[in-house]
Every structure is written in C-alpha cells, then in structure tokens.
C-alpha beads as a LAMMPS data file, in Angstrom:
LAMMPS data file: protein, C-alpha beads

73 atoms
72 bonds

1 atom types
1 bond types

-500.0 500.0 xlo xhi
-500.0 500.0 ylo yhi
-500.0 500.0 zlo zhi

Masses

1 110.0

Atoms # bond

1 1 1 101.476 -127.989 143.314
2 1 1 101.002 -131.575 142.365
3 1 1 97.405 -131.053 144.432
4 1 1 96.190 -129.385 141.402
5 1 1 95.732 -133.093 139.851
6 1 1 93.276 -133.849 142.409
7 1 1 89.755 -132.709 142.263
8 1 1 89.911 -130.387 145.419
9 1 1 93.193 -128.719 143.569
10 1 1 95.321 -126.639 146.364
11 1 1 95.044 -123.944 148.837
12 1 1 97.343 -121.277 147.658
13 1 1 97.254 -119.756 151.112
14 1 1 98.156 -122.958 152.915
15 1 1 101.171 -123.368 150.653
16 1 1 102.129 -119.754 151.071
17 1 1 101.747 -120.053 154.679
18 1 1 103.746 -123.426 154.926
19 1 1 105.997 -121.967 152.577
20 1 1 106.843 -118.240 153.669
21 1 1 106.134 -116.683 150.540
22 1 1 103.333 -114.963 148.770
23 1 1 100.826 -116.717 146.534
24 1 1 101.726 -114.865 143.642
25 1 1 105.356 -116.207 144.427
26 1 1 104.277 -119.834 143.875
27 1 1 102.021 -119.293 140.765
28 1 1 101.657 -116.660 137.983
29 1 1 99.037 -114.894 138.928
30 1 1 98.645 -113.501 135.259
31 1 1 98.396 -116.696 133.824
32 1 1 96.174 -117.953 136.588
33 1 1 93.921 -114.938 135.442
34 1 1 93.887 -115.662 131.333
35 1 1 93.460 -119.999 131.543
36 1 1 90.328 -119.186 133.917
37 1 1 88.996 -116.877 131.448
38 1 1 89.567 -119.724 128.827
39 1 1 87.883 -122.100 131.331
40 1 1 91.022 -124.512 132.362
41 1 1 91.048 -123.238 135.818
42 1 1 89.375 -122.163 138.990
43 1 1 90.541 -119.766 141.730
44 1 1 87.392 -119.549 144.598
45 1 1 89.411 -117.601 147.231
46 1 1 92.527 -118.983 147.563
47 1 1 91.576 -122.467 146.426
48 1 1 92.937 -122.877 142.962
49 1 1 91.489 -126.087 140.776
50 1 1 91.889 -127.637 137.392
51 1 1 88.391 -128.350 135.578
52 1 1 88.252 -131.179 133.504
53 1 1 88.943 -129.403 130.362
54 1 1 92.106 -128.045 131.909
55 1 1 92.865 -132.159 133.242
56 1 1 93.443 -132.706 129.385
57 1 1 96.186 -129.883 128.983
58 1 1 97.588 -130.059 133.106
59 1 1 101.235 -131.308 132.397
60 1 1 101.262 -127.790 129.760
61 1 1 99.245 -125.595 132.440
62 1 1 101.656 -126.113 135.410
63 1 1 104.277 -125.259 133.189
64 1 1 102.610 -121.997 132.768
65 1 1 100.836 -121.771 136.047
66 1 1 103.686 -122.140 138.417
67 1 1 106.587 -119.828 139.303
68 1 1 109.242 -120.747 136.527
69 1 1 111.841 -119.800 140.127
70 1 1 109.564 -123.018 141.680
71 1 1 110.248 -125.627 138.449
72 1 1 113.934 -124.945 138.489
73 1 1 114.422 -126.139 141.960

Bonds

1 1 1 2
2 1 2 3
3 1 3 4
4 1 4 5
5 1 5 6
6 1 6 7
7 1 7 8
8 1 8 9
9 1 9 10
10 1 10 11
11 1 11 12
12 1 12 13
13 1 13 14
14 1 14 15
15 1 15 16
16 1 16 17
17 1 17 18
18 1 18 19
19 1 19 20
20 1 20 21
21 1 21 22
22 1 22 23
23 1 23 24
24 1 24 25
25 1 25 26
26 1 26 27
27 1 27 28
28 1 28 29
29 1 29 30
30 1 30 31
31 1 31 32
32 1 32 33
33 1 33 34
34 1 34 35
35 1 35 36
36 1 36 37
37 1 37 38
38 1 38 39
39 1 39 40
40 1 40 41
41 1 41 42
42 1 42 43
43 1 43 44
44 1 44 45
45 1 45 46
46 1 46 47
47 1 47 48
48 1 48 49
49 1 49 50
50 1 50 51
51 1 51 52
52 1 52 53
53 1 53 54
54 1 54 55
55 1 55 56
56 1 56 57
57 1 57 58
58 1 58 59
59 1 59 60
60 1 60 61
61 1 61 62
62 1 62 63
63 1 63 64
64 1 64 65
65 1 65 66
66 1 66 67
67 1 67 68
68 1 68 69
69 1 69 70
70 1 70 71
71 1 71 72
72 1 72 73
C-alpha cells in the first residue's frame, strides 16, 4: 500500500491477485467511498490514487484506508 505515495497509486487487483484476497480485504471499501467524495482519493477501476489534496493528509488516510487486519501485521 505504500504505492499510494506515488503518483500512479496501486492496482488493488494486482495486490489482491498477488495476495489471495479480495480488494475489499486490503482496503475499506467504505472509507475508500466517503475520502473520494471529499476529493482525497481516486478509484478508476481498480487503480486507487491519492490526489494532491489527499498527499497533505496520506500518513491519516492509510490509517483509514487500509484493512486495520493489514496494519497490525
């Protein structure tokens, strides 16, 4: 998930593929729904990317975005 700091952010069906588990098992699907309302994030597909007004807040949004199962480990 670290991919999200770079422009082209991650492939959320690559890492569920490389992975073996579903997308919504790596990132809150919820959440990814309400920050790209509010314009911190972009999901085109599967391809899920920061913008730059999200850059400002990222440490904060992968707390939220990813699976809290994923930050423990």
């Amino acid at each position: 998930m670290m991919g999200l700091r770079l422009d082209e952010g991650v492939d959320l069906d690559r890492l569920s593929a490389r992975f073996g588990m579903p997308m919504d098992g790596l990132v809150a699907m919820r959440q990814v729904a309400l920050y790209r309302d509010l314009g911190f994030v972009t999901l085109d597909g599967s391809r899920l990317t920061v913008t730059a007004r999200g850059m400002v807040l990222l440490d904060g949004l992968l707390g939220e975005l990813v699976q809290p199962e994923l930050l423990l480990s």
